[in-house]
C-alpha positions as CSV (number, residue, x, y, z in Angstrom):
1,X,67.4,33.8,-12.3
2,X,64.8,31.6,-13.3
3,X,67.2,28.8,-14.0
4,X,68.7,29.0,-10.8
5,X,65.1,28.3,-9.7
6,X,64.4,25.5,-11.4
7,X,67.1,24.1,-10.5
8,X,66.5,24.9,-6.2
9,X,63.2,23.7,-7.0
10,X,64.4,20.5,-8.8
11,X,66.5,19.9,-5.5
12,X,63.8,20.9,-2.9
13,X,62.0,18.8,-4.8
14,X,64.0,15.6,-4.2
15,X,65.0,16.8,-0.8
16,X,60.7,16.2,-0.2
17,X,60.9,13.0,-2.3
18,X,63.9,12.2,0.3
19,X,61.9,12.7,3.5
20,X,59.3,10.9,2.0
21,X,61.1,7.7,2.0
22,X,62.2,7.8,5.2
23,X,58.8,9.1,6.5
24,X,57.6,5.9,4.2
25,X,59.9,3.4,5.1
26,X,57.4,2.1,7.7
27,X,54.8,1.7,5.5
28,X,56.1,-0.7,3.2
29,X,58.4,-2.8,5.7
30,X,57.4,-2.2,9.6
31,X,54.7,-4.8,9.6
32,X,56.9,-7.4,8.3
33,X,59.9,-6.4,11.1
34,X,57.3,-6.3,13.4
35,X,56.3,-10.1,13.0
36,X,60.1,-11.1,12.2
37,X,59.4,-12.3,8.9
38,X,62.6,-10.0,7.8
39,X,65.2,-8.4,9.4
40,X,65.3,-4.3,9.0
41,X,68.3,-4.6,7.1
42,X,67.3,-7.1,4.8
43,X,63.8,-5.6,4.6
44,X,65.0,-2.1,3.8
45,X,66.7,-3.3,1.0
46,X,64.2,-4.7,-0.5
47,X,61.6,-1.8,0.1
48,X,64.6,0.5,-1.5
49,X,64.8,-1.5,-4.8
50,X,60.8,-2.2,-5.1
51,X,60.3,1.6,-4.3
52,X,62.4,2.2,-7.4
53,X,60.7,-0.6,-9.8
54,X,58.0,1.0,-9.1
55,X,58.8,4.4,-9.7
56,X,58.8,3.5,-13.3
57,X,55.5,1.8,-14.0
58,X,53.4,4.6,-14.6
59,X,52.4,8.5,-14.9
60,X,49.0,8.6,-14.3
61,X,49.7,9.7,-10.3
62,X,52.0,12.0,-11.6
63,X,49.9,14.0,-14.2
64,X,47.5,14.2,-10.9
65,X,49.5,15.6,-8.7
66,X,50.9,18.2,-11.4
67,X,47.0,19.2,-12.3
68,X,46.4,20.3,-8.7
69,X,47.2,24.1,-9.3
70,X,48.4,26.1,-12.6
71,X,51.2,28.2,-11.5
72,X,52.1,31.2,-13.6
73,X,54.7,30.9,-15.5
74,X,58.5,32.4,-15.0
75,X,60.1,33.1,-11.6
76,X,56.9,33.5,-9.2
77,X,55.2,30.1,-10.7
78,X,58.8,28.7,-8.8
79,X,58.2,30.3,-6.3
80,X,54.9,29.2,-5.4
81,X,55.8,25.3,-6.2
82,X,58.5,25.7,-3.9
83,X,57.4,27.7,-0.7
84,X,54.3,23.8,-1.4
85,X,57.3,22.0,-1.4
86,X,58.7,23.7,1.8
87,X,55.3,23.0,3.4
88,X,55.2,19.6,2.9
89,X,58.9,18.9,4.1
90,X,58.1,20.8,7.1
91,X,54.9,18.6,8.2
92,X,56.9,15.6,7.2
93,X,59.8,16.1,9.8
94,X,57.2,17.4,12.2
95,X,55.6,14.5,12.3
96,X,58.3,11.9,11.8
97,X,59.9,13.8,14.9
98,X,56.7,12.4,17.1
99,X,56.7,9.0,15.5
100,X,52.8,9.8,13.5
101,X,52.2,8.1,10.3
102,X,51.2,11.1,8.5
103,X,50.3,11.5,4.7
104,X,53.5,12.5,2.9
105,X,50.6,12.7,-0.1
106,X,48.7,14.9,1.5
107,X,51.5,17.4,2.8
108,X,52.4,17.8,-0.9
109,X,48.8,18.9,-2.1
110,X,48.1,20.7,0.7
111,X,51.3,22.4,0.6
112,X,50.7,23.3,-3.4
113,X,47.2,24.4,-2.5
114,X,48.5,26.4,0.4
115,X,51.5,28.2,-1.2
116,X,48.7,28.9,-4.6
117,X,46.2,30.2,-2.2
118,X,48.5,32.2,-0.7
119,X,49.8,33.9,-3.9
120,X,46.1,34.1,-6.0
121,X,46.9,31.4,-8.0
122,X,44.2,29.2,-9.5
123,X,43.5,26.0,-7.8
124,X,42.1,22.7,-9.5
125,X,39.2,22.1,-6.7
126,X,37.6,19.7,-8.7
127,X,40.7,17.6,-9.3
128,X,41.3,17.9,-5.4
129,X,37.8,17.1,-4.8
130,X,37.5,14.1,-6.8
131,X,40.8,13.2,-6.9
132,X,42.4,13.6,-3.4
133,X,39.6,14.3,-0.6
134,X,36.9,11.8,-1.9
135,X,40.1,8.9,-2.0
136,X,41.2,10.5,1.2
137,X,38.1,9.3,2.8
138,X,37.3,5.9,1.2
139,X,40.9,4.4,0.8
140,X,41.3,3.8,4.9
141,X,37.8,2.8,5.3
142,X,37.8,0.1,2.7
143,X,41.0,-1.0,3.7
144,X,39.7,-1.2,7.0
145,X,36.7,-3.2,6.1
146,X,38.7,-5.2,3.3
147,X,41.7,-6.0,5.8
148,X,38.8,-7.2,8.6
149,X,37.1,-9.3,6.0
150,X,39.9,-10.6,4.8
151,X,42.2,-11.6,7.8
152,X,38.3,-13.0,9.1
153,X,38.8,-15.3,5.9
154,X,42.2,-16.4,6.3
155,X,41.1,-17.0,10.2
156,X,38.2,-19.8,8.9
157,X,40.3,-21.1,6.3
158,X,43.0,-22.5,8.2
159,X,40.9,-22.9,11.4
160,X,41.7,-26.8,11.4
161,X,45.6,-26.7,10.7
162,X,48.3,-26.3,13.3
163,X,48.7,-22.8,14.6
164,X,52.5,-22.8,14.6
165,X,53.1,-23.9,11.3
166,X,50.6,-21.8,9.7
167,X,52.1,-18.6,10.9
168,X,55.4,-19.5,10.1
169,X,53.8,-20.2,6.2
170,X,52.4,-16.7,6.7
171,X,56.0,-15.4,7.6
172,X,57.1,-16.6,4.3
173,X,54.6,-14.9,2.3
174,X,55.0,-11.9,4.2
175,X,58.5,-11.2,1.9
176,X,55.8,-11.4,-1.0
177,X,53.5,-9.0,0.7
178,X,56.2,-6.9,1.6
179,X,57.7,-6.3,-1.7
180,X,54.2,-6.0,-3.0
181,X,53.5,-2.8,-1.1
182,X,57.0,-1.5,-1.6
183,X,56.2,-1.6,-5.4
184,X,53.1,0.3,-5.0
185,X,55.2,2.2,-2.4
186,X,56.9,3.5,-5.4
187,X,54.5,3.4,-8.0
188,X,52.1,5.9,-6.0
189,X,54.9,8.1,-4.1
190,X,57.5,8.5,-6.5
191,X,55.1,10.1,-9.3
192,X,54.2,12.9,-6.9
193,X,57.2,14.6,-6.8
194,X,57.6,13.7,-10.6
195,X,54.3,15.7,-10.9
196,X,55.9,18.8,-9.0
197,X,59.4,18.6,-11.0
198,X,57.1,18.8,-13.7
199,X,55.3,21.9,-12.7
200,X,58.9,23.5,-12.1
201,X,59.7,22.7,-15.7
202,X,56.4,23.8,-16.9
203,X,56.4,27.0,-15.0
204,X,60.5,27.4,-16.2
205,X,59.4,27.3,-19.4
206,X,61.3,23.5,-20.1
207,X,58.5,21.9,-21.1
208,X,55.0,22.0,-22.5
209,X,51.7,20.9,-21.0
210,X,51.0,17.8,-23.4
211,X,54.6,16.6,-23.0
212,X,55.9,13.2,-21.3
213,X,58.1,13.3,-18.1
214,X,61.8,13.6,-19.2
215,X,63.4,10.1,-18.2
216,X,65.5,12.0,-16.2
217,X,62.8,12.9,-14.2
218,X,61.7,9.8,-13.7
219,X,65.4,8.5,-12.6
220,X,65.6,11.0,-10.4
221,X,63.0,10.8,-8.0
222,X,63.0,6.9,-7.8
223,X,66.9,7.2,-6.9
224,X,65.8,9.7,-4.4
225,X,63.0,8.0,-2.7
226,X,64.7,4.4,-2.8
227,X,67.4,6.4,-0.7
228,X,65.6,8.0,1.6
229,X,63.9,4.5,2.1
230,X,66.8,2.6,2.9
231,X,67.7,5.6,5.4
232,X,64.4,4.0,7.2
233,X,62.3,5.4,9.9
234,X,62.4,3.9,12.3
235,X,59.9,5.8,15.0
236,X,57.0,5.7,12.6
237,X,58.1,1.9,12.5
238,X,57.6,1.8,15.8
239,X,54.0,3.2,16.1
240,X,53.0,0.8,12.8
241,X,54.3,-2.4,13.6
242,X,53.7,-2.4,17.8
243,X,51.8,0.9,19.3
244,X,48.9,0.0,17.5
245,X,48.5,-3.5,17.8
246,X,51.0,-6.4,17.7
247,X,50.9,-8.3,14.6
248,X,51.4,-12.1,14.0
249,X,52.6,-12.9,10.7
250,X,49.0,-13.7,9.0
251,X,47.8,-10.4,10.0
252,X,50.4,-8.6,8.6
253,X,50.5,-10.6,5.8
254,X,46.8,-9.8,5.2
255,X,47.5,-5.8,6.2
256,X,50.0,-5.7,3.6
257,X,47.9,-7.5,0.7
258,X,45.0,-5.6,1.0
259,X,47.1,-2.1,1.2
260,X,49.0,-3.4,-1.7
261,X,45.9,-4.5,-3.7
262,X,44.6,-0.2,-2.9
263,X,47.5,1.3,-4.2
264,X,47.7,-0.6,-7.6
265,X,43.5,0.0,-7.7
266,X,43.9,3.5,-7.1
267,X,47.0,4.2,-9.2
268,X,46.0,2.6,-12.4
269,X,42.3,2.4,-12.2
270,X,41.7,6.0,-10.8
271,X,45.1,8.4,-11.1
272,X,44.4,9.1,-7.5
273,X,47.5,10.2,-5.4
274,X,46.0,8.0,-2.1
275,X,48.1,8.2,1.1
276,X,50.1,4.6,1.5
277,X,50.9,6.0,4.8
278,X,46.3,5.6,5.5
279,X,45.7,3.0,3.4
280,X,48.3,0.5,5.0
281,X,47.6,2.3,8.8
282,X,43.9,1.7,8.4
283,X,44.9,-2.3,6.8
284,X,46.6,-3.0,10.4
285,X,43.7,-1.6,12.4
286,X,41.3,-4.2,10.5
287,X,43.1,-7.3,10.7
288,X,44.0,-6.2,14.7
289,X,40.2,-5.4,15.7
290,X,39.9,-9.3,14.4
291,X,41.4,-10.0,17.8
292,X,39.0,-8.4,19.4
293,X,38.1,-4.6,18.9
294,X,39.9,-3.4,22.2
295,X,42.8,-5.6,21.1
296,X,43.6,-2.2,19.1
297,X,45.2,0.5,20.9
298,X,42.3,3.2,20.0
299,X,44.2,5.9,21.7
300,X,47.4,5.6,19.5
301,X,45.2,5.4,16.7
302,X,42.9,8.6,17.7
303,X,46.0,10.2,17.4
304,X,47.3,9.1,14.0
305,X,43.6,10.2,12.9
306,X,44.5,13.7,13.8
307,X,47.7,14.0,12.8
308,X,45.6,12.5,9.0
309,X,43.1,15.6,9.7
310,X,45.6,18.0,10.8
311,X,48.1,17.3,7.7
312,X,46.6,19.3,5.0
313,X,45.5,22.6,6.6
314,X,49.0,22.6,8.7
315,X,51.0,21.5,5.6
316,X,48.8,24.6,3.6
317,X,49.8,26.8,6.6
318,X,53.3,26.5,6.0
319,X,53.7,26.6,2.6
320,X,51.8,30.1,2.9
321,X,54.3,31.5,5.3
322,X,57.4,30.0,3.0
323,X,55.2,31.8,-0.3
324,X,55.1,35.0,1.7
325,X,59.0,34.8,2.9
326,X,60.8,33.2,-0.4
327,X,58.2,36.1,-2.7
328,X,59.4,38.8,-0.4
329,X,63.5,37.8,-0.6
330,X,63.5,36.6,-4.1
331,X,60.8,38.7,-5.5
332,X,60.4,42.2,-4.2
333,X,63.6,43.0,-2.0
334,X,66.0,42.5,-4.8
């Protein structure tokens, strides 16, 4: 039994990792399709192979997102990891459905907090504290502020040269800015289901608490999310690259460098699992209100700020309905 388990949790797992890509796609790729510096083929490509690279460039994320909660061990520790899982999978196609840029990030750990809540198990509220809710809230405002200043200074900097050419300069480095957040993309995404496949193992019995992620693991999940990337998605795509503002190639190039620069910060500096899905959202809304602030459609983004607010209790919500269901059919009827 428990085998069987970790193996449906292994699979749920990826299925998440999956739907994250696809949820994702946008975030690495939709600014850059947006100002036509790629095409969506050529630009999910390359967010497929970057998300991949950088799936493999650290742990630090990972060991995060598998401190959250300390399942018990054997079949109900599986249980309770995957009724989080089936949480988070639920919010995702919710809100991919309406086109909102949700946190995949977030609909994981609220979906493990949920689902432990649900069943008594002990949460980590200090690691969530410091390591989810306080990044939560200062990733999208200093990307907001950073991606302001910055497109300000790209604005005064080439203020004298020839408007055409210099956005066609920016389109260029738009492919580097692309692949830049597609890497971190990867880096910060990927480990969070590597963090729940290890709680699986852990709770299985497969591992130990001091041990490395098997390279399997690792494999796994950046084949998974690179392929649910290149599936693309394209409503949140929509909502990214045009319902909030239209971008010109400088501004997305500057939305994507600044998001980019987060990630890496946040990843290697801090272990925090940050949302890519706020950091580069909140990048586009500071280079846009450079404009002019009502150049940004406030309404669409009002509603992506909800859907941010709404994603951890809802996700939670589920994943304590899918503990109660999945504990009741695996654990008590038979």
């Amino acid at each position: 039994m428990e085998l069987a388990l970790v193996i449906a949790v292994v699979v749920v797992a990826l299925t998440f990792d999956y739907t994250n890509g696809f949820h994702d796609a946008a975030n690495a790729i939709a600014t850059s399709v947006s100002t036509r510096a790629l095409t969506p083929r050529v630009a999910l490509i390359m967010a497929a192979v970057m998300n991949f690279i950088g799936a493999f460039l650290g742990q630090e994320v990972a060991n995060t997102v598998g401190s959250v909660i300390s399942p018990p061990s054997g079949s109900h520790g599986l249980v309770i990891v995957m009724a989080g899982l089936l949480g988070a999978i639920a919010w995702n196609l919710i809100t991919w459905y309406y086109g909102l840029p949700s946190s995949s990030s977030h609909a994981l750990i609220g979906g493990l907090v949920g689902a432990a809540l649900a069943s008594g198990t002990f949460v980590q509220w200090t690691t969530v504290r410091d390591k989810v809710v306080i990044p939560m809230i200062l990733s999208p405002l200093f990307a907001f502020a950073a991606g302001f200043a910055v497109m300000l200074t790209i604005m005064w900097v080439f203020r004298r040269r020839n408007p055409h050419r210099m956005q066609r300069n920016f389109r260029v480095l738009q492919t580097i800015s692309a692949a830049a957040m597609a890497l971190g993309h990867g880096l910060q995404d990927a480990q969070k289901t590597m963090g729940v496949i290890f709680l699986a193992l852990l709770a299985g019995g497969f591992v130990s608490p001091g041990d490395d992620l098997p390279l399997w693991v690792i494999v796994a999940a950046a084949t998974a999310i690179s392929a649910g990337t290149y599936a693309g998605g394209w409503r949140i795509m929509r909502t990214l690259g045009r319902r909030i503002i239209a971008l010109d190639p400088a501004r997305g190039f500057a939305a994507e460098s600044v998001a980019a620069g987060v990630l890496y910060t946040t990843a290697f500096v801090y272990s925090a699992p940050i949302s890519t899905t706020h950091t580069i959202t909140s990048a586009v809304m500071g280079v846009g209100a450079t404009k002019r602030f009502s150049a940004v459609r406030w309404g669409v983004a009002k509603s992506i700020v909800a859907a941010w607010i709404l994603t951890f209790p809802m996700a939670g919500l589920v994943a304590a309905l899918c503990y109660w269901v999945s504990h009741l059919l695996i654990e008590v009827i038979p």
